[in-house]
DRENTORRO-604974 format. One line per 3 residues: their letters; for each residue x, y, z of N, C-alpha, C, CB. Coordinates in steps of 0.05 Angstrom, whole numbers, plus 5000, padded with zeros to 4 digits. Atoms other than C-alpha are relative to their C-alpha. Glycine has a CB too. Example, Ala and Ser with C-alpha at 12.3 -4.5 7.8 and 13.67 -1.06 7.14 Angstrom:
as	5018 4976 5000 5246 4910 5156 5018 5024 5000 4980 5001 5025 ~ 4984 4976 4999 5273 4979 5143 4985 5022 5014 5009 5009 4971
***
This chain:
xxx	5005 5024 4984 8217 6232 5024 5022 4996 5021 4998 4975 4981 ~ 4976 5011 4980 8251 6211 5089 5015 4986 4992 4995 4987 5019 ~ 4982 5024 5000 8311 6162 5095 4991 4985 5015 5025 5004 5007
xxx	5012 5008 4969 8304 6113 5137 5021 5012 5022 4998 4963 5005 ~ 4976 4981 4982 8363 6139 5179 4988 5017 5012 5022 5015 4986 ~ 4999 4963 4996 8332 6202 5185 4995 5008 5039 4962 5018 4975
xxx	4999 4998 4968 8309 6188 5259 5009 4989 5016 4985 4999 5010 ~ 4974 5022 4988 8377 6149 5280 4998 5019 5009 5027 4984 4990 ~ 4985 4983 4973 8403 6214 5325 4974 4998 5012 5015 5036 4996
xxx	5026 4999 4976 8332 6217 5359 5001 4980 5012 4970 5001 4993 ~ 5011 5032 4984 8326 6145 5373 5029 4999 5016 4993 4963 4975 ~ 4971 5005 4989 8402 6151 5391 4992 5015 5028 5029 5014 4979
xxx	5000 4987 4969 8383 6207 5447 4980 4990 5015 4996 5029 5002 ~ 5028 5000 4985 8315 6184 5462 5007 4973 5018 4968 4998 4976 ~ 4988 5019 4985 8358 6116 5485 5020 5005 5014 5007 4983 4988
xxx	4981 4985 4985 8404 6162 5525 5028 4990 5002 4991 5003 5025 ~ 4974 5010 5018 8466 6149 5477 5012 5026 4996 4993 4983 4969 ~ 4982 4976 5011 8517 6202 5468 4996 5000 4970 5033 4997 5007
xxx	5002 4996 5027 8521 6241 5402 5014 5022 4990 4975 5001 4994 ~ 4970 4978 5010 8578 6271 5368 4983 5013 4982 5034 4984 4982 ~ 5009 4976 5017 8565 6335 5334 5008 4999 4982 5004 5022 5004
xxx	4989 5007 5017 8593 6301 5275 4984 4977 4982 5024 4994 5010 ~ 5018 5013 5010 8534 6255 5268 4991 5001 4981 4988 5000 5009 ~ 5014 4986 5025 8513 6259 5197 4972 5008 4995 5004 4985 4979
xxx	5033 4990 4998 8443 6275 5222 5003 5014 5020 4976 4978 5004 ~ 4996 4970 4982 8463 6329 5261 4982 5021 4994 5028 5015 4996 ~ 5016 4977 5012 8433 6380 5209 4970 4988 5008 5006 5006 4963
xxx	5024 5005 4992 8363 6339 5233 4993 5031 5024 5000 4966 5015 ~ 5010 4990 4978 8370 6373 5305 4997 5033 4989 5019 4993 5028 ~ 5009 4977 5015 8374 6443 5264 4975 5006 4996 5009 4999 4977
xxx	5022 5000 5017 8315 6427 5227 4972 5006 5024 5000 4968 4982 ~ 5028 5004 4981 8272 6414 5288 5001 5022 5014 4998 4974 5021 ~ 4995 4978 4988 8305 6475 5327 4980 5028 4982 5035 5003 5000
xxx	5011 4991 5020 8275 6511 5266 4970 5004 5003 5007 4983 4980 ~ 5018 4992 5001 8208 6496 5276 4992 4997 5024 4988 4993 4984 ~ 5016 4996 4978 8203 6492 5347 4998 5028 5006 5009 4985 5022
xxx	5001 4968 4986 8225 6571 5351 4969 5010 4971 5048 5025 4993 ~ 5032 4992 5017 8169 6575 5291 4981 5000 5019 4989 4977 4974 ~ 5022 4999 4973 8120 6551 5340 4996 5012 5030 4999 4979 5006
xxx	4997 4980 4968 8147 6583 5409 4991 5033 4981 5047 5000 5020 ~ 5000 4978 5011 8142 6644 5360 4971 5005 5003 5012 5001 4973 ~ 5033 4990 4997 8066 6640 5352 4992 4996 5033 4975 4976 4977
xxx	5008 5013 4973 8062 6608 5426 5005 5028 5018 5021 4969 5011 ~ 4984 4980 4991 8096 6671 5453 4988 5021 4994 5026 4999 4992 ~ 5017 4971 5014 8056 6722 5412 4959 4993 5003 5013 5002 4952
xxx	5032 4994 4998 7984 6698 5437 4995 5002 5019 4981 4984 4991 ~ 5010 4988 4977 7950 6727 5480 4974 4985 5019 4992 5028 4990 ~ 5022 5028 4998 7891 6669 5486 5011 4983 5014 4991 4982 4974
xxx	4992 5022 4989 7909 6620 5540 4989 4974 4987 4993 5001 5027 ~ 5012 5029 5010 7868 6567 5508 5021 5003 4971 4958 4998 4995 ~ 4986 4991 5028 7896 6592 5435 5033 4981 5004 5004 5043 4997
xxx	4970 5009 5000 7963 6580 5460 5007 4976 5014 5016 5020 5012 ~ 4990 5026 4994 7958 6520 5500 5000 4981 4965 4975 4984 5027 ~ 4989 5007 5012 7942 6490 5439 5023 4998 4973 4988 4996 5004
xxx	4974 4995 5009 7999 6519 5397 5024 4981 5018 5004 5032 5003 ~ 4978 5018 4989 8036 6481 5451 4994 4965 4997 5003 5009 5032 ~ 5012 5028 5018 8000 6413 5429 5019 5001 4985 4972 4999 4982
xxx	4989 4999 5024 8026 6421 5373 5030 5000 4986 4989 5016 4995 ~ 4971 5007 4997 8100 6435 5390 5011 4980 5015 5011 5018 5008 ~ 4996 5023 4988 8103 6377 5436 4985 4979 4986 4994 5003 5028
xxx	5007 5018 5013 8066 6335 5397 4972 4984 5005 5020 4987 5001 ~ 5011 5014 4983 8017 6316 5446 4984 5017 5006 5012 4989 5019 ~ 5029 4981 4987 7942 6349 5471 5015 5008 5029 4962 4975 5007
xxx	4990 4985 4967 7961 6395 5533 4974 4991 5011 5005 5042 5004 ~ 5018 4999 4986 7904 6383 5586 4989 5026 5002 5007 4989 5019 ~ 5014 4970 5000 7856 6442 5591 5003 5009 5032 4962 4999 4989
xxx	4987 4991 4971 7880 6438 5667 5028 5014 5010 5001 4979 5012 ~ 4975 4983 5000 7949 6460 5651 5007 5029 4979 5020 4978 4993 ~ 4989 4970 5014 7975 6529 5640 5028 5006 4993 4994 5024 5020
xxx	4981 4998 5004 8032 6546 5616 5002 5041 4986 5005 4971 4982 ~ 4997 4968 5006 8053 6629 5609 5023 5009 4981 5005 5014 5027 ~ 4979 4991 5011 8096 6657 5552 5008 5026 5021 4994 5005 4968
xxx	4981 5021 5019 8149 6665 5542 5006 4982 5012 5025 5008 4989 ~ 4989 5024 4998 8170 6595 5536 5027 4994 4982 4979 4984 4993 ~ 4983 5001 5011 8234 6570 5505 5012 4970 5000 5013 5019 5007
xxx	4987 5021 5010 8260 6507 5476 5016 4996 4970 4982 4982 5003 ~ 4981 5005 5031 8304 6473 5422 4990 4975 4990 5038 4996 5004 ~ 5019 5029 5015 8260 6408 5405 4964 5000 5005 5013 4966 5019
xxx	5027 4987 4996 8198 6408 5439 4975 4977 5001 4996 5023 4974 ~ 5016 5024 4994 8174 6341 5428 5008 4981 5011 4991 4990 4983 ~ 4987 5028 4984 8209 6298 5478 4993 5024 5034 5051 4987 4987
xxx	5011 4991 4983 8168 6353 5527 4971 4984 5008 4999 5025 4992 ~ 5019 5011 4996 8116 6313 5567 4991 5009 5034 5007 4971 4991 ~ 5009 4985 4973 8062 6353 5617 4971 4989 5006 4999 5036 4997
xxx	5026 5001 4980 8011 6326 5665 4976 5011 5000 5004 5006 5020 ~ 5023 4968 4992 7948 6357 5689 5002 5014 5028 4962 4992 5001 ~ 4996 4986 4974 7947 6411 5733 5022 5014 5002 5000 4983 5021
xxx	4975 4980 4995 8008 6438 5715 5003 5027 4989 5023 4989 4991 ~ 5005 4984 4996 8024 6499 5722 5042 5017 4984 4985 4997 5032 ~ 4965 4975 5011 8097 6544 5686 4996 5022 4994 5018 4994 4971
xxx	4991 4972 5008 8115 6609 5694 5010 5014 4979 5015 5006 5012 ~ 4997 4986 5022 8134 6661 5657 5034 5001 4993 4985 5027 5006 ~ 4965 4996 5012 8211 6660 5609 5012 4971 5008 5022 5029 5020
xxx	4987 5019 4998 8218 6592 5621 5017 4982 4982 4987 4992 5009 ~ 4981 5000 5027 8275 6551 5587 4999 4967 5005 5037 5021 5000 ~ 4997 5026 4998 8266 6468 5574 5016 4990 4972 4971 4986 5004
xxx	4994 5012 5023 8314 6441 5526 5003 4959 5014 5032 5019 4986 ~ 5011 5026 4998 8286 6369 5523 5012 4985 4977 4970 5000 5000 ~ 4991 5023 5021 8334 6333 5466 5001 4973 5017 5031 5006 4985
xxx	5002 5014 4982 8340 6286 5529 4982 4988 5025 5013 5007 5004 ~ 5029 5005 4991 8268 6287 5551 4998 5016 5034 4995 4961 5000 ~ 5005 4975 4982 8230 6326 5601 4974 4991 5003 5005 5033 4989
xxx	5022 5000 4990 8176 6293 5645 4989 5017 5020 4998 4981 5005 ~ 5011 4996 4998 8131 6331 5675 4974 4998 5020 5006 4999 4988 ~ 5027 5008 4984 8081 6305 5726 4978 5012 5007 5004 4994 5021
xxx	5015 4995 4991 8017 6315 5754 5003 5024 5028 4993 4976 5002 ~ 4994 4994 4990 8004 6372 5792 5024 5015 5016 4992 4992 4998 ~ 4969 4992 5004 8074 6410 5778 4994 5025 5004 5016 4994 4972
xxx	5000 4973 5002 8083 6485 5799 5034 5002 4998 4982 5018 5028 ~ 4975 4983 5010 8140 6516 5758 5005 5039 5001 4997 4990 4968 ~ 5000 4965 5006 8161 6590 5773 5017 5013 4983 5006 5016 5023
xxx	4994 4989 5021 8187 6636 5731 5030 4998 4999 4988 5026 5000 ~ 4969 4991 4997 8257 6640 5699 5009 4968 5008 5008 5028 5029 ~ 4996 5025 4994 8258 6561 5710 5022 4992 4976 4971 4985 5001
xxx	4989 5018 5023 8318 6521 5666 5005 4979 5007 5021 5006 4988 ~ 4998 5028 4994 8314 6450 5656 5009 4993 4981 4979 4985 5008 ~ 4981 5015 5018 8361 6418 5615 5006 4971 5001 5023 5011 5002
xxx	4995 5030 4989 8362 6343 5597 5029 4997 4977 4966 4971 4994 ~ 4977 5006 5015 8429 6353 5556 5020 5016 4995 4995 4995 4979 ~ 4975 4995 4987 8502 6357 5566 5018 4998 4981 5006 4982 5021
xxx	4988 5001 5013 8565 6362 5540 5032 4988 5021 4995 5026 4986 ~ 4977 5007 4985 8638 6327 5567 5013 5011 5008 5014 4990 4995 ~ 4980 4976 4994 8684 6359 5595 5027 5002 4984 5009 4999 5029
xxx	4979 5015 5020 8741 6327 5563 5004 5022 4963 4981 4959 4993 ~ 5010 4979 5025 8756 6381 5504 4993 4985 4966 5029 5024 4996 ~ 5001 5013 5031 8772 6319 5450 4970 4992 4995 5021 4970 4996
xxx	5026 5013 5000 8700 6297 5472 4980 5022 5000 4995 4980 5025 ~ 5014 4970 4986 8664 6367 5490 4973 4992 4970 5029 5043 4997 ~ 5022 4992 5021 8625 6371 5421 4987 4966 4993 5017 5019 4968
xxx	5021 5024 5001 8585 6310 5436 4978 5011 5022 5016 4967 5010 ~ 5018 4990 4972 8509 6320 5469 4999 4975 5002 4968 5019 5001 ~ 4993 5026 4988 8500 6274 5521 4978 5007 5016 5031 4994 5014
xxx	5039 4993 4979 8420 6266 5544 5007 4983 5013 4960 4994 4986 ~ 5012 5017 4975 8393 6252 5610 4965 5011 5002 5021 5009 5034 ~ 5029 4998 5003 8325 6248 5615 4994 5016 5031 4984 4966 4995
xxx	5017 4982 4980 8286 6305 5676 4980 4981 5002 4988 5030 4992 ~ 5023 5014 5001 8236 6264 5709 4985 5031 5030 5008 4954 5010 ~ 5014 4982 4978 8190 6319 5756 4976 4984 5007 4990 5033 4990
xxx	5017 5024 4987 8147 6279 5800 4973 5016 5010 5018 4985 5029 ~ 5024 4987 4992 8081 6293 5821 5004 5026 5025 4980 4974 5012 ~ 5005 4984 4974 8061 6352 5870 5027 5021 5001 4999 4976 5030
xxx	4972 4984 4986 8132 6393 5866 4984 5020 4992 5036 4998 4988 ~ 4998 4972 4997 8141 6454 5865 5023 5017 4991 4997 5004 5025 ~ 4971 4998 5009 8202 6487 5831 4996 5039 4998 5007 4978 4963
xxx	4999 4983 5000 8221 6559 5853 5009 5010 4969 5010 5002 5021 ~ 4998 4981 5011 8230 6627 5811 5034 4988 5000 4987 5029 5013 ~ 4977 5014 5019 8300 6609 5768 5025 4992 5013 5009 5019 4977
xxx	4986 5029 4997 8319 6547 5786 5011 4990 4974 4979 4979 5010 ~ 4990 5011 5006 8363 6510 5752 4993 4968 4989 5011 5006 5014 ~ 5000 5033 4987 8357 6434 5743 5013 4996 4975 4967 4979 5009
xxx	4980 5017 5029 8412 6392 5689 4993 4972 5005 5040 5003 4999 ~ 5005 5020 5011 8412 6332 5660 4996 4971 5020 5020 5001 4980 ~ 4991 5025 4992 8392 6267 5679 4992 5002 5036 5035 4995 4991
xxx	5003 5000 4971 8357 6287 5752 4974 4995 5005 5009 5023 5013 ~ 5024 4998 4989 8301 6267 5783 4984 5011 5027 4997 4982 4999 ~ 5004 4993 4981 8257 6304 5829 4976 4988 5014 4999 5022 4997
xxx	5010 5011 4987 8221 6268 5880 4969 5012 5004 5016 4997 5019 ~ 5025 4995 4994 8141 6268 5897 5000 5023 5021 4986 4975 5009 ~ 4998 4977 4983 8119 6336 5934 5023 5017 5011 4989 4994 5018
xxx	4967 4996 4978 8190 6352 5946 4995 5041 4986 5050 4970 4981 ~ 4993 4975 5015 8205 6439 5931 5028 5005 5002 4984 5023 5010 ~ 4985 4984 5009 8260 6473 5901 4997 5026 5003 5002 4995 4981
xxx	4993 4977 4985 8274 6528 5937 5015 5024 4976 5024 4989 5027 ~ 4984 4985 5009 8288 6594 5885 5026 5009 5001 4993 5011 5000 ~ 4970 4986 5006 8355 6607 5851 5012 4974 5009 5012 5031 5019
xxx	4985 5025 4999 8374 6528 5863 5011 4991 4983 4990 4984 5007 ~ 5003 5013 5024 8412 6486 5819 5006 4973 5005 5016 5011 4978 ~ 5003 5024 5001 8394 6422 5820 5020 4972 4990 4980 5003 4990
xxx	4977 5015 5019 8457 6377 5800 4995 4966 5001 5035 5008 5014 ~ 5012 5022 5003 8422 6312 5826 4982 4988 5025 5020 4985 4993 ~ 5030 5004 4995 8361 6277 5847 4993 5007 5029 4991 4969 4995
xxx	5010 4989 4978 8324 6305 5896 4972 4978 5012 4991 5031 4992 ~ 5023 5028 4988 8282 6251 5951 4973 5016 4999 5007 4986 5041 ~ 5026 4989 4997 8216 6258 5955 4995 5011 5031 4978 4977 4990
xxx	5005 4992 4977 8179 6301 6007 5018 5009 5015 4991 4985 5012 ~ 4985 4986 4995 8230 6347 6017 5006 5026 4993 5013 4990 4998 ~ 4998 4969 5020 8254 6424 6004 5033 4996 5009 4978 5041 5015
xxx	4973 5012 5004 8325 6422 5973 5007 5035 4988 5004 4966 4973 ~ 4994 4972 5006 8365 6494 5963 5021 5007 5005 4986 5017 5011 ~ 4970 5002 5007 8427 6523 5946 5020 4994 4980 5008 4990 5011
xxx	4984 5008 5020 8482 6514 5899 5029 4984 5013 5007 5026 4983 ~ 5014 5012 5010 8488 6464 5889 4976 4988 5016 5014 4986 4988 ~ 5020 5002 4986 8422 6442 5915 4993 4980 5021 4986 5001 4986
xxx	4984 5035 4976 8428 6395 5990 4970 5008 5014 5044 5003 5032 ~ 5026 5007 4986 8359 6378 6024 5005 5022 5033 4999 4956 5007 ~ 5002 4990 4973 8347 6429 6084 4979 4995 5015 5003 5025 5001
xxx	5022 5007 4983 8283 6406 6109 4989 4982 4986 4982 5019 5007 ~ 5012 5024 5006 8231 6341 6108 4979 5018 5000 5002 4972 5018 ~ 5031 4992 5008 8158 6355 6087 4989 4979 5023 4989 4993 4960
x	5017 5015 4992 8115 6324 6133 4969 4996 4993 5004 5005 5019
***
């Protein structure tokens, strides 16, 4: 039987609260790492686009739309704080660790070799072994080049693209293409 505790570090990240790696529900995020590579495992080994969307149901927690595709390999460390639109679209070897959540919008093209990370660590060495979520918000209509980057806590603006091999360190306006390291708006979308 659960504790009640048992989903204090979730609610702690899912309220974008730091969390020392000392948390006594630490061994949780284990547990879930556990069966999300269980599930990327079958997600990754089928060859059925439908088959495997919903294998990915099932690791996010949530019905995929029969409009979105998604191509193994895929890769995460939770899996249910992953939330995808319709119409979207992810390449192939992509990497979302979502302990810090990972929206998704309408109409999303992800290319291959994509990492999006909504969780951090300090720099500070007494502080380092604390994660520290920010929630990815991807806005309708983008577009996110072949392996891009994007960390914690950024949002990317409506129709805007990410120009391959960017890394995204923070929010990108809408209706724009942003590129480079770190990644600075070089052109307006009209």
């Amino acid at each position: 039987m659960k504790s009640n505790n048992e989903s204090e570090i979730h609610n702690k990240l899912n309220a974008g609260e730091a969390v020392s790696m000392n948390h006594p529900d630490i061994s949780e995020l284990g547990d879930d790492a556990s069966r999300a590579i269980s599930l990327l495992t079958k997600f990754n080994q089928e060859h059925d686009l439908v088959k495997a969307r919903s294998i990915l149901g099932e690791l996010i927690g949530k019905q995929v739309s029969d409009t979105t595709r998604v191509y193994p390999p895929l890769y995460t460390n939770y899996g249910k704080n992953i939330s995808l639109g319709e119409r979207v679209f992810i390449n192939h070897a992509c990497s979302i660790l979502d302990l810090g959540m990972v929206e998704i919008e309408d109409d999303v093209m992800i290319g291959p070799r994509v990492s999006i990370t909504s969780e951090n660590h300090p720099v500070p060495v007494r502080d380092r072994k604390t994660l520290v979520p920010g929630k990815v918000l991807i806005k309708k209509n983008v577009w996110i080049g072949a392996a891009v980057t994007i960390l914690p806590g950024v949002t990317i603006g409506e129709n805007s693209v990410v120009a391959a091999g960017a890394v995204v360190v923070k929010d990108v306006p809408a209706n724009c293409v942003v590129a480079g390291v770190p990644a600075k708006v070089i052109k307006q979308i009209e």
